[in-house]
Rosetta silent file (secondary structure, phi, psi, omega in degrees, C-alpha in Angstrom):
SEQUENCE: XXXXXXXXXXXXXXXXXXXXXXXXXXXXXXXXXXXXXXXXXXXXXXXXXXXXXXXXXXXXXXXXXXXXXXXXXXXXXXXXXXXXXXXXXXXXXXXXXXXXXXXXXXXXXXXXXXXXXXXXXXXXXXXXXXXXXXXXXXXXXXXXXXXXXXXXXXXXXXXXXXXXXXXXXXXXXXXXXXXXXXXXXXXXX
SCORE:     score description
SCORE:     0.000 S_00000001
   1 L     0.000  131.568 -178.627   62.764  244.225  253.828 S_00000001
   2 L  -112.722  156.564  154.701   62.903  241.264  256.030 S_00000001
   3 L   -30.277  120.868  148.589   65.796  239.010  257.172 S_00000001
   4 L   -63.635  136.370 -146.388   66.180  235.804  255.546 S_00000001
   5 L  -110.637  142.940  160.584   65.020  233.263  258.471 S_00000001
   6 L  -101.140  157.453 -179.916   67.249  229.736  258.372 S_00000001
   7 L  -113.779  158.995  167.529   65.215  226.578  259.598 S_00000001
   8 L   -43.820  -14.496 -139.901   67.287  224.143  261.754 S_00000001
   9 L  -143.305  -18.849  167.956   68.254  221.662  259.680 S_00000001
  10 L   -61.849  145.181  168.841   69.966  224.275  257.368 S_00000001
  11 L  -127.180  175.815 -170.544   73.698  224.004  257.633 S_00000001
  12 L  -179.141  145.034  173.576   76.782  225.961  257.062 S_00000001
  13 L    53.715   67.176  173.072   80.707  226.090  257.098 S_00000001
  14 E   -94.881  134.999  164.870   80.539  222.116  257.385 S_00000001
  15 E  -146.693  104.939 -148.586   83.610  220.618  258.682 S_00000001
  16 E  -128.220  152.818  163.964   84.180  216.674  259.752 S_00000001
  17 E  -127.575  116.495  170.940   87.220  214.925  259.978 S_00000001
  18 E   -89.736  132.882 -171.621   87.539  211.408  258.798 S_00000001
  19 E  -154.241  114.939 -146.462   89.962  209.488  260.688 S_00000001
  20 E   -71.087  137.585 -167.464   92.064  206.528  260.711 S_00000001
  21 L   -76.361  176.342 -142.873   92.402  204.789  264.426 S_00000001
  22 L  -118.425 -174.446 -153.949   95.980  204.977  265.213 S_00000001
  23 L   -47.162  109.342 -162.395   98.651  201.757  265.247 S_00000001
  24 L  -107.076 -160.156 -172.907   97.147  198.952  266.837 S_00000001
  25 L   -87.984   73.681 -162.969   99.361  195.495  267.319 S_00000001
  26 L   -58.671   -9.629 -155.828   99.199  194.203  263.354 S_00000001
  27 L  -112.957   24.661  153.488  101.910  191.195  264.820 S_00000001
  28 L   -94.722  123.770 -167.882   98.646  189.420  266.912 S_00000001
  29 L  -117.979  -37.743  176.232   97.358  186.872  264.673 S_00000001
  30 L   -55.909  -22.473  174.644   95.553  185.366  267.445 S_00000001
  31 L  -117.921  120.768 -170.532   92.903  188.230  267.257 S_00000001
  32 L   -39.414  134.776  107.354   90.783  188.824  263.796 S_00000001
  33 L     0.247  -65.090  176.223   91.586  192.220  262.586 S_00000001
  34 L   -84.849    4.460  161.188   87.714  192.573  261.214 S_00000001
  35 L  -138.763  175.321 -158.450   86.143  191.498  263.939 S_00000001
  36 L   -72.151  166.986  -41.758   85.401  192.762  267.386 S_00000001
  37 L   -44.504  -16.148 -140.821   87.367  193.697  269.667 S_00000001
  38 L     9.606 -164.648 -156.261   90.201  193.165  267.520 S_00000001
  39 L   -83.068  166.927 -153.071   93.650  194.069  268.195 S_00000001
  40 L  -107.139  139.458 -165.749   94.348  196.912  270.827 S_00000001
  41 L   -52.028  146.475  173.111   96.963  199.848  269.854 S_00000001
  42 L   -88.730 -178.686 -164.459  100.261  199.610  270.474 S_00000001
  43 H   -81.879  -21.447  165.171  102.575  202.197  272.666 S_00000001
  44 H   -31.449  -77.863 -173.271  103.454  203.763  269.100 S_00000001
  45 H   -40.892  -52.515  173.555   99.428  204.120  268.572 S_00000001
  46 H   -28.282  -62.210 -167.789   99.340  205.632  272.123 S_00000001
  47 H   -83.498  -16.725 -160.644  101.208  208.526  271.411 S_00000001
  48 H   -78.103  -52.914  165.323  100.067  208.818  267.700 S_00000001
  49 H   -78.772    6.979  136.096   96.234  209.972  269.816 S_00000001
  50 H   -65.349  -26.596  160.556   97.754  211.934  271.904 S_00000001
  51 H   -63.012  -64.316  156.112   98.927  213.635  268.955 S_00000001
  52 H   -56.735    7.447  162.356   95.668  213.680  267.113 S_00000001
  53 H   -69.643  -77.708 -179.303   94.046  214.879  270.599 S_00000001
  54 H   -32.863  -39.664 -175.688   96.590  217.947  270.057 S_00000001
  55 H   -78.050  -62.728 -176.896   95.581  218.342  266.716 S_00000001
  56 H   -75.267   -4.164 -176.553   91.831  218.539  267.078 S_00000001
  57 L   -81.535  -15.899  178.758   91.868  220.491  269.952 S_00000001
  58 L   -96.930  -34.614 -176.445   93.866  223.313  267.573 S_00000001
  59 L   -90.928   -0.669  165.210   91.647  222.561  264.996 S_00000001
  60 L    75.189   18.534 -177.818   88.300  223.237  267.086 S_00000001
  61 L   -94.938  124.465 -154.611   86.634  220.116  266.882 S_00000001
  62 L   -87.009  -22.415 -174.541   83.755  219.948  269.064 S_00000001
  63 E  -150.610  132.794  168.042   82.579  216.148  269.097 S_00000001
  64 E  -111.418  176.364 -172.322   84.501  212.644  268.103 S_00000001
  65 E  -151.009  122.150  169.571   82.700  209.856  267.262 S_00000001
  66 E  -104.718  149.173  148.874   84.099  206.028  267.168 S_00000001
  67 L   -46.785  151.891 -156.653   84.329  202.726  265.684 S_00000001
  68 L   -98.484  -11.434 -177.625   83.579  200.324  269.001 S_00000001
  69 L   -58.634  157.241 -167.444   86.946  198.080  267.544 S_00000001
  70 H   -77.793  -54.380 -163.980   89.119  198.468  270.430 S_00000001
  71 H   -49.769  -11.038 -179.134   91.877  200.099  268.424 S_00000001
  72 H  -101.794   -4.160  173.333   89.603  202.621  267.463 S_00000001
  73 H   -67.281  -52.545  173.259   88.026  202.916  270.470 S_00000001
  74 H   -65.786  -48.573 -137.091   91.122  203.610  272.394 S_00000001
  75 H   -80.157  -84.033 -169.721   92.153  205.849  269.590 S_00000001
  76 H   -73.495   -2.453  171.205   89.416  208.598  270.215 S_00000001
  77 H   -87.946  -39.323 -177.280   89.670  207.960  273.850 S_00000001
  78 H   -68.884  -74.695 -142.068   93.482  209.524  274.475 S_00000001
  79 H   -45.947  -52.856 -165.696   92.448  211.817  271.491 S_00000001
  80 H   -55.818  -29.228 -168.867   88.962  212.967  273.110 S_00000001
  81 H   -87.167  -44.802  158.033   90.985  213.838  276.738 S_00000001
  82 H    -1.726  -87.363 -170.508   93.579  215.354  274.635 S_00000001
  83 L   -88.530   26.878  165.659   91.465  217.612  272.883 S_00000001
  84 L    28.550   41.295  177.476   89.238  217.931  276.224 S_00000001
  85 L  -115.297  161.007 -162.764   85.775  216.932  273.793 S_00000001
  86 E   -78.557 -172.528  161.038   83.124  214.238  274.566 S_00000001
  87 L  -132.591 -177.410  179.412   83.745  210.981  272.470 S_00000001
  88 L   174.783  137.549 -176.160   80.662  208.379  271.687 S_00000001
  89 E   -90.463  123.307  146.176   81.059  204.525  270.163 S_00000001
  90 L   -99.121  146.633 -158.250   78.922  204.122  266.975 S_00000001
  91 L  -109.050  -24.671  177.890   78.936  200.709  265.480 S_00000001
  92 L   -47.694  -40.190 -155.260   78.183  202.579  261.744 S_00000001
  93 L  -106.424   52.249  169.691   81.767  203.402  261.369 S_00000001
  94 L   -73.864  176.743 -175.287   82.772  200.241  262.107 S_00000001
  95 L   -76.114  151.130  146.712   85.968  198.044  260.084 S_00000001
  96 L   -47.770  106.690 -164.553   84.515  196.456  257.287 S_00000001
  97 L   -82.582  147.048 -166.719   83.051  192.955  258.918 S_00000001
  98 L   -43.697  -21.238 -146.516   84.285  189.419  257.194 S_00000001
  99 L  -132.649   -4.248 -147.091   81.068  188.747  255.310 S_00000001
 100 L   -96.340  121.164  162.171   80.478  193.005  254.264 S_00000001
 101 L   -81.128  163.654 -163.308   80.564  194.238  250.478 S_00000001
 102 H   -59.951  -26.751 -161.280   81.942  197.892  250.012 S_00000001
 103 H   -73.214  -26.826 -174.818   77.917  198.974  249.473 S_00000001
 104 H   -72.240  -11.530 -159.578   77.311  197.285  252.773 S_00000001
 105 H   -84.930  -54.242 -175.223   80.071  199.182  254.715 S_00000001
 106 H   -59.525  -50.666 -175.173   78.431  202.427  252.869 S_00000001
 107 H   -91.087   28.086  151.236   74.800  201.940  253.424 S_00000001
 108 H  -120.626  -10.090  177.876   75.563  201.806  257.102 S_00000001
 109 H   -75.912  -67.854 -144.038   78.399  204.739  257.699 S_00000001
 110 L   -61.519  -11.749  156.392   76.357  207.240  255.115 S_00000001
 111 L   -80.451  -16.258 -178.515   73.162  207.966  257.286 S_00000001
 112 L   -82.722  -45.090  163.517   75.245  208.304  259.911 S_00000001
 113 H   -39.588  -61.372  179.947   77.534  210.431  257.803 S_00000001
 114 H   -65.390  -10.674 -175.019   74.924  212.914  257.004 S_00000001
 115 H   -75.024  -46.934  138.563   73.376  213.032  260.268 S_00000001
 116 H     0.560  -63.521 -160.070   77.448  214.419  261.103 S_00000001
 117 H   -86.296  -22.643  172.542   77.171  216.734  258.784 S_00000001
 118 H  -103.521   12.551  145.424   74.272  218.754  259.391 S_00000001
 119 H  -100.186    4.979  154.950   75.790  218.633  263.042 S_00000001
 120 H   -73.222  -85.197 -161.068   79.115  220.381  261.938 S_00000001
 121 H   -38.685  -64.655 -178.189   77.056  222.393  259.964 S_00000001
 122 L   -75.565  -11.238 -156.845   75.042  223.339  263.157 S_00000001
 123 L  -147.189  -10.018  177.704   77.130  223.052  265.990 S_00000001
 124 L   113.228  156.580  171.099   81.392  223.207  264.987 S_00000001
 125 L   -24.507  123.125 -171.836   83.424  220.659  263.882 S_00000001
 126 E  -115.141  152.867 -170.873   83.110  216.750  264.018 S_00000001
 127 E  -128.616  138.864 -176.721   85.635  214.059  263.978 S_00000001
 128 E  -119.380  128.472  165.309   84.967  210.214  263.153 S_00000001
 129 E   -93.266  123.665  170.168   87.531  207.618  264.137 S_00000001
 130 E  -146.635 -123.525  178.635   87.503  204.718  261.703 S_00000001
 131 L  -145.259  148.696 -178.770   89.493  202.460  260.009 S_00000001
 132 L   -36.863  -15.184  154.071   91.068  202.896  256.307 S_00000001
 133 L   -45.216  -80.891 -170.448   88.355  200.995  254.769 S_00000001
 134 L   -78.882    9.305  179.151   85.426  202.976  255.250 S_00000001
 135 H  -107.083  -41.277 -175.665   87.184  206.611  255.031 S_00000001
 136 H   -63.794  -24.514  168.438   87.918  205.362  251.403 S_00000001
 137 H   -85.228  -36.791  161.747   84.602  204.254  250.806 S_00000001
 138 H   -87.078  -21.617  173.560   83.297  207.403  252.284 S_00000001
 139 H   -60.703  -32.286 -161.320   85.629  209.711  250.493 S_00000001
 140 H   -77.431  -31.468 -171.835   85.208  208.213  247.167 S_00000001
 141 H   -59.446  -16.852  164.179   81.184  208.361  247.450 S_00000001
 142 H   -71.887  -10.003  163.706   82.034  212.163  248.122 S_00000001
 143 L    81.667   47.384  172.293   83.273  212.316  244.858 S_00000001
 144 L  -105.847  152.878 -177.209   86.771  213.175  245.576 S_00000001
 145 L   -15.155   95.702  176.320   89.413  212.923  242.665 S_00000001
 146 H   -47.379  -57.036  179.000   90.158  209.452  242.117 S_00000001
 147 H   -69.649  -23.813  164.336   93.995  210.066  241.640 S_00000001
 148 H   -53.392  -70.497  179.220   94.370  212.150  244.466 S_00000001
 149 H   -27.349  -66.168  169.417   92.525  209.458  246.153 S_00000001
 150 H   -43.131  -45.864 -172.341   94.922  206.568  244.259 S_00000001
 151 H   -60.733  -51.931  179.536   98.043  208.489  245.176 S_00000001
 152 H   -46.157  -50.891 -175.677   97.389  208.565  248.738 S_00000001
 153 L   -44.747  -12.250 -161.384   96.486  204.865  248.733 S_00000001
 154 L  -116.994  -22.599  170.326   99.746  204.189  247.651 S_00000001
 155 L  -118.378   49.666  166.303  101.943  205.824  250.015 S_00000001
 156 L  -150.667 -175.110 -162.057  100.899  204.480  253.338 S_00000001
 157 L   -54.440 -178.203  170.610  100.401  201.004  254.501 S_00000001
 158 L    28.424   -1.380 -168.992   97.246  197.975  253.044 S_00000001
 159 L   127.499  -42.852  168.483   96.552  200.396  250.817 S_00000001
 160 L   -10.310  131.416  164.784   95.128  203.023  253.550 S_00000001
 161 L   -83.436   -3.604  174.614   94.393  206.245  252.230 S_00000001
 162 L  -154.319 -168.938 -173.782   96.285  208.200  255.052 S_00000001
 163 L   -87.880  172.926  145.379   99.053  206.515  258.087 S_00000001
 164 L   -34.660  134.400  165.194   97.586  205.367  261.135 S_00000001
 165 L    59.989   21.670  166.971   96.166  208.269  263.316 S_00000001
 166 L   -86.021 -164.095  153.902   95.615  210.568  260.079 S_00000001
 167 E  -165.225  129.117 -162.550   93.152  212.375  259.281 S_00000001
 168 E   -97.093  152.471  169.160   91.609  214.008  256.029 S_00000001
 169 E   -89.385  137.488 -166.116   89.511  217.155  256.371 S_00000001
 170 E  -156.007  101.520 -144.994   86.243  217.215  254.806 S_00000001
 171 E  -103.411  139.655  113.039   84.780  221.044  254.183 S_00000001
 172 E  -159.396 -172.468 -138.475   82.305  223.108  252.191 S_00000001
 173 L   -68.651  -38.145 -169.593   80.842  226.353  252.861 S_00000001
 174 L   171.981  145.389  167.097   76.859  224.681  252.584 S_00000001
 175 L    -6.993  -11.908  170.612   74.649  222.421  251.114 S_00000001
 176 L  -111.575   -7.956 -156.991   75.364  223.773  247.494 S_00000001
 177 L   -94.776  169.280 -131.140   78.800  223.998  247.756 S_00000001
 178 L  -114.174  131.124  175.889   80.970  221.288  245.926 S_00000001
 179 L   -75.623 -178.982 -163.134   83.111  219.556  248.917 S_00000001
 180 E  -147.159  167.713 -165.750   86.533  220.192  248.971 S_00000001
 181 E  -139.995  163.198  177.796   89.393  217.539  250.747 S_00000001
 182 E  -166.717  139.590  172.943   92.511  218.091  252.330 S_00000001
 183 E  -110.505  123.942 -136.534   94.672  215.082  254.366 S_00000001
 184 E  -115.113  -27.589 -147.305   95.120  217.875  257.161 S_00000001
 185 E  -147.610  137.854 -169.956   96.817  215.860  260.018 S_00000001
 186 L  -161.582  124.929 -150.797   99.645  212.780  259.644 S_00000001
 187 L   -96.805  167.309 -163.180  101.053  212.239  263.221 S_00000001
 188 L    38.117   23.788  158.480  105.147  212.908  263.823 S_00000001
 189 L  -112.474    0.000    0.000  105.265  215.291  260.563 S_00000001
């Protein structure tokens, strides 16, 4: 009887964290919100990634990955020294840009998502910082519960599917398994 052999590209026990960057200065008007750099976190925001730093570093997360807007940039930078893990700017998980329909926001995050996922799946836990848009646009294309989804939306700020500096967990065992959600991390609770 021989061992079943895995090829590389198989994955297992996937676990990413999508995650909103954490307060930035919403009372600048002078700098667009959707487009770069936009505005840069406030000392609130500061501490809110040092918190998520704290968090993923308990939670075993091995790599973050950012949106290049400065708040989210800054976000995953206290977080990454935190949680003593590399960080890296990606422009996929960028805000949703001025001129961008939801499919456009999606059919530039979701190659990047799966390429994530079969690097959880290979290598430990991954974390994405991004803005409140695009974790709603990738959660719902994950097919998670629309009223879960709705509820959340409704008890934090714009709409946002978690607070500033949250972060939902986003699990399953392997490629067949049905993903499963949890908003895991909500900073000062």
């Amino acid at each position: 009887m021989s061992a079943k052999k895995h090829s590389p590209a198989q994955t297992n026990n996937q676990r990413l964290y999508l995650i909103r960057h954490a307060t930035p200065d919403w009372n600048r008007k002078d700098i667009p919100y959707d487009v770069l750099p936009g505005p840069p976190l406030i000392e609130k925001g500061e501490k809110e990634a040092g918190l998520l730093g704290g968090f993923l570093k308990q939670m075993g997360v091995k790599r973050l990955y950012n949106s290049p807007m400065e708040r989210a940039a800054r976000t995953a930078l206290i977080a990454a020294r935190c949680a003593q893990i590399p960080h890296e700017t990606r422009a996929e998980v960028m805000e949703r840009g001025p001129h961008e329909s939801t499919s456009d926001v999606i059919d530039r995050f979701w190659p990047f998502w799966e390429r994530c996922v079969v690097e959880s799946g290979q290598q430990g836990s991954i974390g994405i910082v991004t803005h409140g848009g695009p974790v709603w646009m990738i959660l719902s294309k994950l097919d998670i519960d629309a009223a879960v989804l709705d509820s959340h939306r409704h008890m934090f700020d714009g709409d946002n599917p978690m607070p500033p500096a949250g972060a939902w967990e986003v699990t399953r065992k392997d490629e067949s398994s049905p993903w499963e959600f949890k908003l895991a991390f909500i900073p000062g609770v």
